[in-house]
Biopython code that builds the backbone (N, CA, C, O; Angstrom):
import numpy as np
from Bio.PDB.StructureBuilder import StructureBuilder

atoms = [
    (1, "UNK", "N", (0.830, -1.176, 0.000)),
    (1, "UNK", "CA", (0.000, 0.000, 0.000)),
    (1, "UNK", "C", (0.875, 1.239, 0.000)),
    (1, "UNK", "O", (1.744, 1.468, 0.842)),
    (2, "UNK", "N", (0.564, 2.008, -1.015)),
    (2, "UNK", "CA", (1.142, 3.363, -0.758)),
    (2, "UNK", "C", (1.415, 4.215, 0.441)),
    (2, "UNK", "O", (2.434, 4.810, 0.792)),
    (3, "UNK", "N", (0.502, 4.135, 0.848)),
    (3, "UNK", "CA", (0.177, 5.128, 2.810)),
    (3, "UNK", "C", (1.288, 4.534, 3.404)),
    (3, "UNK", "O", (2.177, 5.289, 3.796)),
    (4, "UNK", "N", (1.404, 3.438, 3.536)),
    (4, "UNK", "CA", (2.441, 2.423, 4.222)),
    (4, "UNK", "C", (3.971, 2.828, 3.820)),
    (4, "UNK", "O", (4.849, 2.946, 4.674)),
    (5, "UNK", "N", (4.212, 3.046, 2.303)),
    (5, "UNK", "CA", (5.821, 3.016, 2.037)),
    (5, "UNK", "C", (5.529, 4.347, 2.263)),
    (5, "UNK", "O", (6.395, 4.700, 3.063)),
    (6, "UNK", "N", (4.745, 5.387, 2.002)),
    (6, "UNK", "CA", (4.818, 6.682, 2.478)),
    (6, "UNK", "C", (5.109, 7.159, 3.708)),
    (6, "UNK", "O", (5.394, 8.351, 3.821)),
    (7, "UNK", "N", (5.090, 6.506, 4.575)),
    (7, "UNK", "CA", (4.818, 7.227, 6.423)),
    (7, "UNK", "C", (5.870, 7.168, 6.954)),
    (7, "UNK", "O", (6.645, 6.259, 6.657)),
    (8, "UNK", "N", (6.105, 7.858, 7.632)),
    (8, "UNK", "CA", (7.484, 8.346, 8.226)),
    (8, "UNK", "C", (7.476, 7.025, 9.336)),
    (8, "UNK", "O", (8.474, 6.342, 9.568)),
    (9, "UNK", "N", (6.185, 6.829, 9.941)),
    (9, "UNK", "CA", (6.151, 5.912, 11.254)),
    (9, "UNK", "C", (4.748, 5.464, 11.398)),
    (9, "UNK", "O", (3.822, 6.121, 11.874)),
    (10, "UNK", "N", (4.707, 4.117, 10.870)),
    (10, "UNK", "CA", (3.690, 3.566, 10.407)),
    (10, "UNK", "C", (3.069, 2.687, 12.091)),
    (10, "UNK", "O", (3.968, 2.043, 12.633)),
    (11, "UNK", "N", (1.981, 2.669, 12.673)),
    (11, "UNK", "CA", (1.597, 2.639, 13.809)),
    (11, "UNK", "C", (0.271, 1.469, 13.354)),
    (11, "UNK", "O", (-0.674, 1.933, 12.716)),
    (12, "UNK", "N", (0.271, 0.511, 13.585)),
    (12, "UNK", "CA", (-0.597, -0.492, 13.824)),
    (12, "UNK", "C", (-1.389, -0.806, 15.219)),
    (12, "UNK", "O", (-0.804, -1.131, 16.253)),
    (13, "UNK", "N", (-2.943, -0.647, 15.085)),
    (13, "UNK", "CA", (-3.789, -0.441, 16.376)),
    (13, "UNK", "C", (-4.414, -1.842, 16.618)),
    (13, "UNK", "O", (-5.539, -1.346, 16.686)),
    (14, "UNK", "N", (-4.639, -3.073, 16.793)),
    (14, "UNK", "CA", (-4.967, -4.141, 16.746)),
    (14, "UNK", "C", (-5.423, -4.456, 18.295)),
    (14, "UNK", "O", (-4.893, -4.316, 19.397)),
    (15, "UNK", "N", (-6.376, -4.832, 17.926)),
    (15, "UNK", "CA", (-7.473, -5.791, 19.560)),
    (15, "UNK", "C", (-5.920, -6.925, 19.604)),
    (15, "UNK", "O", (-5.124, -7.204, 18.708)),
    (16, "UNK", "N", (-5.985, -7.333, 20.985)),
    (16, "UNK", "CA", (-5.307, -8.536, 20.966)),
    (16, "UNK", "C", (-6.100, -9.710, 20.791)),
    (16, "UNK", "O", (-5.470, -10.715, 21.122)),
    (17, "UNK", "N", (-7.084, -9.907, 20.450)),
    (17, "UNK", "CA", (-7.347, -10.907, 19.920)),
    (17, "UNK", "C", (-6.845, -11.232, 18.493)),
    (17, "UNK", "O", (-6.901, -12.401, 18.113)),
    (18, "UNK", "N", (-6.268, -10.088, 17.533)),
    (18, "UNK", "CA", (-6.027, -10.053, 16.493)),
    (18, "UNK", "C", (-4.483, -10.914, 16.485)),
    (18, "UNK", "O", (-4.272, -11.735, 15.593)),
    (19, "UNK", "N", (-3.466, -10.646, 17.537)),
    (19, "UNK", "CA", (-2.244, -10.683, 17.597)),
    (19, "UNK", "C", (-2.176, -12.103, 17.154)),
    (19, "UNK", "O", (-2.982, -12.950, 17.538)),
    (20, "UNK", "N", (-0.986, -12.391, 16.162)),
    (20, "UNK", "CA", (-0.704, -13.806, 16.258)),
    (20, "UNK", "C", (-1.462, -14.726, 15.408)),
    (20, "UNK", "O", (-1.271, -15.941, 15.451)),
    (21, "UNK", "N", (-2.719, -13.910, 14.273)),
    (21, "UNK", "CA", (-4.108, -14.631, 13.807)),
    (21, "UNK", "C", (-3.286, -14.492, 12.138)),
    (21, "UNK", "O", (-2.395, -13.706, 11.815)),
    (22, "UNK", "N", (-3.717, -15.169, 11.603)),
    (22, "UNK", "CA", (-2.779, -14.859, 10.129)),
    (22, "UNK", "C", (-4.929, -15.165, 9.507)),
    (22, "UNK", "O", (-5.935, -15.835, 9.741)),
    (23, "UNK", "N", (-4.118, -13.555, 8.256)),
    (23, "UNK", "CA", (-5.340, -13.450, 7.860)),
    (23, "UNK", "C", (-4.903, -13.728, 6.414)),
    (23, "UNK", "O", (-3.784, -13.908, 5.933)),
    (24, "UNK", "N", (-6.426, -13.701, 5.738)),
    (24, "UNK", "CA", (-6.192, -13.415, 3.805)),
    (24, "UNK", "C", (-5.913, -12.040, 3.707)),
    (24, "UNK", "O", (-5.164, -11.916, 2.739)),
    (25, "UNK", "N", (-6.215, -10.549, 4.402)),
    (25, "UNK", "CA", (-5.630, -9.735, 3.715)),
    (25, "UNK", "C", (-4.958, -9.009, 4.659)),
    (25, "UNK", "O", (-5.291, -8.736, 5.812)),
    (26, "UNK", "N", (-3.556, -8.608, 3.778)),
    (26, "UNK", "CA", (-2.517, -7.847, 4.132)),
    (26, "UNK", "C", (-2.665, -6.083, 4.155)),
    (26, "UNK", "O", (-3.104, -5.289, 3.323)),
    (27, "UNK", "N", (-2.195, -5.947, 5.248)),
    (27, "UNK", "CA", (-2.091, -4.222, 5.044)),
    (27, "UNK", "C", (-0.636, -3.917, 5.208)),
    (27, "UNK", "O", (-0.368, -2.719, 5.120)),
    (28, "UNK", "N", (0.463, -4.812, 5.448)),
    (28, "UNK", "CA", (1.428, -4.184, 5.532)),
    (28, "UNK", "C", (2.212, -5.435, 6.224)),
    (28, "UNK", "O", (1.860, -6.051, 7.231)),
    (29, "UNK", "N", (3.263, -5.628, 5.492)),
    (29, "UNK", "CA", (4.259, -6.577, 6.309)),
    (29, "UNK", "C", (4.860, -5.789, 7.671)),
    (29, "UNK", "O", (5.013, -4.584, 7.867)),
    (30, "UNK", "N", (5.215, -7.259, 8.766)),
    (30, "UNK", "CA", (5.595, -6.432, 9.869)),
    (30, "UNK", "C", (6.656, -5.858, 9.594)),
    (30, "UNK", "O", (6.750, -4.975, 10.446)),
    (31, "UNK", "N", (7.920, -5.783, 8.626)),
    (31, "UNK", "CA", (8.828, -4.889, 8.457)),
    (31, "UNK", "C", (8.810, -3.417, 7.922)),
    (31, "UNK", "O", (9.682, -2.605, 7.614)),
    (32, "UNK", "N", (7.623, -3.423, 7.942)),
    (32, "UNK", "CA", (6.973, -1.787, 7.449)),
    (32, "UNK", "C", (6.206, -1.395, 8.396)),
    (32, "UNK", "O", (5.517, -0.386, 8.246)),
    (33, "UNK", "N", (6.185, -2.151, 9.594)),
    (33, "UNK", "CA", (5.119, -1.705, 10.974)),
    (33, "UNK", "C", (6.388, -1.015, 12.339)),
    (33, "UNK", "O", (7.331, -1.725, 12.689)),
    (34, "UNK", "N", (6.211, 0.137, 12.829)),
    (34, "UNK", "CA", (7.208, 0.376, 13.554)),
    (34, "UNK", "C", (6.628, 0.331, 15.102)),
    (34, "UNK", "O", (7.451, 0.278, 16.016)),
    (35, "UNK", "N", (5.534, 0.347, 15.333)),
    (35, "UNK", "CA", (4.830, 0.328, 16.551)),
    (35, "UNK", "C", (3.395, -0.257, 16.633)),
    (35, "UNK", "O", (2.527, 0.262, 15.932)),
    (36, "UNK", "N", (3.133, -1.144, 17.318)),
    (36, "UNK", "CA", (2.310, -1.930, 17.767)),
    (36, "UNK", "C", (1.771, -1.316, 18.855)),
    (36, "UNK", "O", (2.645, -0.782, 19.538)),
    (37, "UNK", "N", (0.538, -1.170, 19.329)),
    (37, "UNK", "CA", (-0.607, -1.166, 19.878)),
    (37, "UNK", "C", (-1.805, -2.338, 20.103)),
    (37, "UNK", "O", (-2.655, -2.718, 19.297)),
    (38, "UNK", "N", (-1.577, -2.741, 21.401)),
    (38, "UNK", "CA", (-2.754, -3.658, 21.537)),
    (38, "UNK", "C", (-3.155, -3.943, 23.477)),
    (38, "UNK", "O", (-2.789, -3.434, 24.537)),
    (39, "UNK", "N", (-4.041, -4.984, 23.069)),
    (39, "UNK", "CA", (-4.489, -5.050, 24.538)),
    (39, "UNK", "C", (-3.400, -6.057, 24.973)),
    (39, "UNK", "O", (-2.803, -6.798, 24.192)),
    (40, "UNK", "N", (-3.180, -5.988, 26.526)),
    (40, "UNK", "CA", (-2.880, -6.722, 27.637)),
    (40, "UNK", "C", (-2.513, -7.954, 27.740)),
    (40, "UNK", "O", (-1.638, -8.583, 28.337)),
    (41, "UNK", "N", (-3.816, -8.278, 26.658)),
    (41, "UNK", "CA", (-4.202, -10.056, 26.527)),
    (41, "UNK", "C", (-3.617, -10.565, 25.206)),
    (41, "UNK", "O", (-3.966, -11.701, 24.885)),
    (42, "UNK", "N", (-2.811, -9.932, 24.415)),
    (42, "UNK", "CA", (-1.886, -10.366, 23.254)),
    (42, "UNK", "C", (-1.389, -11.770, 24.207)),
    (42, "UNK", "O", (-1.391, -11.992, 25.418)),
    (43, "UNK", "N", (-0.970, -12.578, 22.989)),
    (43, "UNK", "CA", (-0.096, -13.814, 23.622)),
    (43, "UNK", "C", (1.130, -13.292, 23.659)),
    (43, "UNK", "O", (1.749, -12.831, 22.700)),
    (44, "UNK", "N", (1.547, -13.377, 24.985)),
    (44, "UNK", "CA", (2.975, -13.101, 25.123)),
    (44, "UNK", "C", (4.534, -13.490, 24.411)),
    (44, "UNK", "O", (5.659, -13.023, 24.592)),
    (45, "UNK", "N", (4.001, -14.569, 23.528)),
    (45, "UNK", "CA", (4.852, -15.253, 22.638)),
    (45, "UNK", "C", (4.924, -14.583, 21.285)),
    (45, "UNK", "O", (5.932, -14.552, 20.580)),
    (46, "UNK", "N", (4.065, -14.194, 21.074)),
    (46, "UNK", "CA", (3.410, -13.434, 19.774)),
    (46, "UNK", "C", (4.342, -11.902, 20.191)),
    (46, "UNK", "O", (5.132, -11.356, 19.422)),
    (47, "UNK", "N", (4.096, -11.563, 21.192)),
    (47, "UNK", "CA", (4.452, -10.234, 21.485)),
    (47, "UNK", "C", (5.748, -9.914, 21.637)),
    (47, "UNK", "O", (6.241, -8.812, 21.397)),
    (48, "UNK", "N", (6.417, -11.069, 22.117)),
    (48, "UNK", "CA", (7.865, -11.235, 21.852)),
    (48, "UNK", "C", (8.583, -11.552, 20.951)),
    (48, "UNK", "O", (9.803, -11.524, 21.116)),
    (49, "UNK", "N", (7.931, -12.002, 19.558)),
    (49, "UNK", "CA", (8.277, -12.768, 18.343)),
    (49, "UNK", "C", (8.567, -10.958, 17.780)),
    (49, "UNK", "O", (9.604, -10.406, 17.413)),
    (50, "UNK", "N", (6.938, -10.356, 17.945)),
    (50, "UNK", "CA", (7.055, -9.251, 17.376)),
    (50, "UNK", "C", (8.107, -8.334, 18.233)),
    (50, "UNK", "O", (9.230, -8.380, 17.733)),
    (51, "UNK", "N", (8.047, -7.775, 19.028)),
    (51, "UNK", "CA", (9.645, -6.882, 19.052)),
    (51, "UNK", "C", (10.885, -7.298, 18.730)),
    (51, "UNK", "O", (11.772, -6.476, 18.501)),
    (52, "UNK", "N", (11.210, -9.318, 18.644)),
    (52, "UNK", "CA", (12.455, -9.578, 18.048)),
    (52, "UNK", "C", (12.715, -9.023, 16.651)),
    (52, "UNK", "O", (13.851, -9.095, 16.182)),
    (53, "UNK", "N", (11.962, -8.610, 16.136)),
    (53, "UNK", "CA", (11.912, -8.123, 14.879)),
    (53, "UNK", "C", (11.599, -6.998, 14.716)),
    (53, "UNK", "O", (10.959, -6.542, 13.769)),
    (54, "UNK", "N", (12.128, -6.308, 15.851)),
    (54, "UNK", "CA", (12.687, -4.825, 16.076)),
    (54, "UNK", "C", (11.047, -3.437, 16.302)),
    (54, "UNK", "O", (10.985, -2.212, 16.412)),
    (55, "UNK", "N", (10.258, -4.307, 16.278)),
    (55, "UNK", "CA", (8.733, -3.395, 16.240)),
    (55, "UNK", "C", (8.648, -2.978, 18.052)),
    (55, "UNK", "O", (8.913, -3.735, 18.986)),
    (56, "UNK", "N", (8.161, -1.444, 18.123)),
    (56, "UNK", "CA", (7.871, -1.395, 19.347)),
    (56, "UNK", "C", (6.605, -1.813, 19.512)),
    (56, "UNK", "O", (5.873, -1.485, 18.578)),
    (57, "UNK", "N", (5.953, -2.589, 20.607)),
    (57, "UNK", "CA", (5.272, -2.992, 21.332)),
    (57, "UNK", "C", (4.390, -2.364, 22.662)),
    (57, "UNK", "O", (4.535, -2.810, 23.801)),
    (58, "UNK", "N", (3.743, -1.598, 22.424)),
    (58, "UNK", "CA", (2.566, -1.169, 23.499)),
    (58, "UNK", "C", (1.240, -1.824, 23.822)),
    (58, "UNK", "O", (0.119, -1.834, 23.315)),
    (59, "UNK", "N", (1.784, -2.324, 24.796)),
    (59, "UNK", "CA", (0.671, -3.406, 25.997)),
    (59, "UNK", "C", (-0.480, -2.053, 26.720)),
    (59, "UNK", "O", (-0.146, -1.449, 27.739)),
    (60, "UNK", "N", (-1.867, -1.746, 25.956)),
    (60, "UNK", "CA", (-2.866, -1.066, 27.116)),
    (60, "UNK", "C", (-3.805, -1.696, 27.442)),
    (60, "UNK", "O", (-4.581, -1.254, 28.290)),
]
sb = StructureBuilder()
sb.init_structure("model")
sb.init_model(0)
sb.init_chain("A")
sb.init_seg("    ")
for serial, (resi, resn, name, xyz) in enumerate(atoms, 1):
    if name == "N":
        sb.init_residue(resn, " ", resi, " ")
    sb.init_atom(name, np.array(xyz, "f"), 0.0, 1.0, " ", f" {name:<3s}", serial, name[0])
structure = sb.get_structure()
């Protein structure tokens, strides 16, 4: 997506139920995602997979 290679700092807002769910459509590989947003209840495995791969991670 254009918006995506465009943004200085591309911010992904996701329920944690979402975390960790592999869907049919893409909005953006996680190497084009720089910050994560989600609930509490993300799987903690998931949440750690994702910052090994350098994404910040915000637990609200």
């Amino acid at each position: 997506h254009k918006a995506v290679e465009m943004g200085q700092q591309n911010i992904l807002l996701a329920d944690a139920s979402k975390i960790g769910v592999i869907r049919a459509g893409l909005i953006a590989k996680l190497m084009e995602i720089h910050q994560v947003i989600t609930g509490n209840s993300a799987p903690p495995d998931e949440v750690t997979a994702i910052r090994q791969q350098g994404v910040q991670v915000q637990l609200v």
